[in-house]
C-alpha positions as CSV (number, residue, x, y, z in Angstrom):
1,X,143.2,112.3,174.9
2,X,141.4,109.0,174.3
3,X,138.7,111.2,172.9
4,X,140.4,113.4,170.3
5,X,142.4,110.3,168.5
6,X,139.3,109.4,166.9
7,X,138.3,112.8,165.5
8,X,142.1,113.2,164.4
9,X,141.6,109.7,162.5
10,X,138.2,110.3,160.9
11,X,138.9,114.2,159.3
12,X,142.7,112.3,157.8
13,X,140.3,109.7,156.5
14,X,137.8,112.3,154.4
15,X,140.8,114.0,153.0
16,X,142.2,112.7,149.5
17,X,145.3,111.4,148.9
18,X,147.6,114.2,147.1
19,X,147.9,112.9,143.5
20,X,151.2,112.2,142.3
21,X,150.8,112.6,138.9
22,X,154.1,114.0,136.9
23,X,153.3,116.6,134.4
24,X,154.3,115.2,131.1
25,X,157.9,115.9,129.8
26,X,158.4,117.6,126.4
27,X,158.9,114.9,123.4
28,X,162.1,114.4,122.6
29,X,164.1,115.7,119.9
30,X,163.8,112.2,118.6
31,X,160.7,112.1,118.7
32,X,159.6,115.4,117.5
33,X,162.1,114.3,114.4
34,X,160.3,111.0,113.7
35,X,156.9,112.8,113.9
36,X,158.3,115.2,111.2
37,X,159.3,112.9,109.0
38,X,156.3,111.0,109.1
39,X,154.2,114.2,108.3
40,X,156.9,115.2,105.5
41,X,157.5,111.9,104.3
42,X,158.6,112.6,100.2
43,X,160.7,115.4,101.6
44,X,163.0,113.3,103.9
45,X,163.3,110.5,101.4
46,X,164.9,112.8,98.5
47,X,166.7,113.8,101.2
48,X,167.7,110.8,102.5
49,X,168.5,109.4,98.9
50,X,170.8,112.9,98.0
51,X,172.6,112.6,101.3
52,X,173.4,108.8,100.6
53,X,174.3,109.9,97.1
54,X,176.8,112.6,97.7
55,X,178.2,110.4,100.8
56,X,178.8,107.6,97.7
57,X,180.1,109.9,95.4
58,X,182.5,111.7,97.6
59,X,183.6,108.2,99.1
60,X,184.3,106.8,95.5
61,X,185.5,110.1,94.3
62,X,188.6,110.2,97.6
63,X,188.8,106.1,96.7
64,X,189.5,107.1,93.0
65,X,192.2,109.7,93.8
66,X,194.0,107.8,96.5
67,X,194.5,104.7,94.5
């Protein structure tokens, strides 16, 4: 038995190590949202700007009519 432990130990030392990589995960929505705006930049900024508009208008406008 002697004999065969060293043959065991040298063919586990030739093989490689099984890589543990983790495939990558899909980007977020967040992230895919972000990249988006950065490629589309005048687009989100009008829309940006009319959201905040209406939002100030219709808060105003309830403000007004519940005085």
């Amino acid at each position: 038995m002697s004999q065969d432990q060293p043959a065991l130990d040298a063919t586990a030392a030739e093989q490689p190590a099984a890589p543990t990589t983790q495939p990558a995960a899909p980007p977020s929505f967040v992230k895919l949202a972000m990249r988006n705006m950065v490629k589309k930049g005048g687009k989100s900024l009008f829309h940006f700007a009319l959201t905040v508009t209406v939002l100030l208008t219709l808060l105003v406008g309830l403000a007004y009519l519940t005085r």
